[in-house]
DRENVEXBA-707798 format. One record per residue (C-alpha): residue number from 1; residue in three letters; x, y, z. Coordinates in nm, 4 decimals. Layout:
N
  pos  code        px        py        pz
  NUM   ALA         X         Y         Z
...
***
This chain:
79
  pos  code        px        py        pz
    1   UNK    2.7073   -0.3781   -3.8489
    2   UNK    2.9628   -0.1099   -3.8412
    3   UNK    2.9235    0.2587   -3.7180
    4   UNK    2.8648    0.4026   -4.0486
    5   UNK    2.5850    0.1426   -4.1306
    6   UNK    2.4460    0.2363   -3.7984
    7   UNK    2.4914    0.6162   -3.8940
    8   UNK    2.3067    0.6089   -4.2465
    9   UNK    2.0723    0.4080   -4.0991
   10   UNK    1.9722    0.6830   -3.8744
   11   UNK    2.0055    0.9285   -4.1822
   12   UNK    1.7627    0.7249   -4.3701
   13   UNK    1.5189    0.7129   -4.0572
   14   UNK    1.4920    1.0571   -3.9995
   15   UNK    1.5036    1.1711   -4.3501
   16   UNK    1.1555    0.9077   -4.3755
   17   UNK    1.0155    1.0796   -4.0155
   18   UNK    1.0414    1.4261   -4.2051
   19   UNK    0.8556    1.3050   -4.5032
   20   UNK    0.5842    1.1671   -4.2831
   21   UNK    0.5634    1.4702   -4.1536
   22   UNK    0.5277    1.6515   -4.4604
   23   UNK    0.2630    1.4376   -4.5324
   24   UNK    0.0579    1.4790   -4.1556
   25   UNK    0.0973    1.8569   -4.1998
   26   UNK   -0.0736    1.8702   -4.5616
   27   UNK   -0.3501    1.6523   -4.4726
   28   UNK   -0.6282    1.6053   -4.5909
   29   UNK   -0.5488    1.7388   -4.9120
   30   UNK   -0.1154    1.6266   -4.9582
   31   UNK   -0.1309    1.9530   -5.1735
   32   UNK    0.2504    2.0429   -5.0964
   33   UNK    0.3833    2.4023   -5.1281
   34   UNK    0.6811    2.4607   -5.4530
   35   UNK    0.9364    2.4748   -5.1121
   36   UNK    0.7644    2.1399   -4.9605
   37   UNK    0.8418    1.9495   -5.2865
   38   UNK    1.1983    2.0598   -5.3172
   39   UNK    1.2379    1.9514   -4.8994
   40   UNK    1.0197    1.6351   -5.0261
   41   UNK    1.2752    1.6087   -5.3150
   42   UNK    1.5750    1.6221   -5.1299
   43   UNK    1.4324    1.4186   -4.8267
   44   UNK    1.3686    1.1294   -5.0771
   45   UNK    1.7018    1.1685   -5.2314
   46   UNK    1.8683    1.1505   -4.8457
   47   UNK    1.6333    0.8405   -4.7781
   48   UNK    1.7189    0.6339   -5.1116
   49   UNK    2.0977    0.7040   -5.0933
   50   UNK    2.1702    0.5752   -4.7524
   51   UNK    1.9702    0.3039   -4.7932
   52   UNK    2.1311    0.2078   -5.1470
   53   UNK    2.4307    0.2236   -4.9562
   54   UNK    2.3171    0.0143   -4.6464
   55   UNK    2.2075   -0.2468   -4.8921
   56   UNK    2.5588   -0.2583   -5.0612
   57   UNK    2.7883   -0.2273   -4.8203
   58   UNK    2.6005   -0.5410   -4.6514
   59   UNK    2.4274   -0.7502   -4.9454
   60   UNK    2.7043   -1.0312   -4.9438
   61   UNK    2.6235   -1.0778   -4.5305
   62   UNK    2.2910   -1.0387   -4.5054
   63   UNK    2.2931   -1.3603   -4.8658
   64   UNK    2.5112   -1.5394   -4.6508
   65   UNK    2.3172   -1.4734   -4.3375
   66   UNK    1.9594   -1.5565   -4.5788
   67   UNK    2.1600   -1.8661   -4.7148
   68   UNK    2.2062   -1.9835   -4.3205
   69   UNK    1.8727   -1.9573   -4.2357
   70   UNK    1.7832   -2.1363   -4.5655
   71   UNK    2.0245   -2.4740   -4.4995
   72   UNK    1.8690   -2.4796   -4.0730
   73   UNK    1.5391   -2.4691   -4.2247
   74   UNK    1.5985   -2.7410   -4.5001
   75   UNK    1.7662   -2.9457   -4.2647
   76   UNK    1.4537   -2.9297   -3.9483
   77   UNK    1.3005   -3.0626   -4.3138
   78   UNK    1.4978   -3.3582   -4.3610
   79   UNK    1.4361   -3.4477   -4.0281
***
């Protein structure tokens, strides 16, 4: 992986750690303040975007890297 795949997966990580957190701080209830849902809002929005991008920037290596597995496992199969 490169640095910025490293980067926005860190981005996505934390952005995740501050919604749990938002969620462990409202419990029991998860009734979240009009400021909480906009920080919710944009934490989701921080999340889905760098992992959108993640999964782009890498689909074709990690299909190639699923196809690999795929062919050792038919051919342990075929033997």
């Amino acid at each position: 992986m490169d640095e910025n795949t490293v980067n926005r997966t860190k981005a996505a990580i934390n952005a995740l750690i501050d919604i749990e957190q938002l969620w462990i701080e409202n419990t029991p209830d998860y009734k979240l303040s009009t400021q909480e849902l906009v920080v919710l809002k944009k934490r989701l929005e921080r999340a889905m975007e760098n992992v959108s991008k993640i999964y782009e920037e890498n689909k074709v290596k990690m299909q190639a890297a699923e196809d690999e597995i795929k062919k050792m496992h038919e051919g342990k199969r075929k033997k």
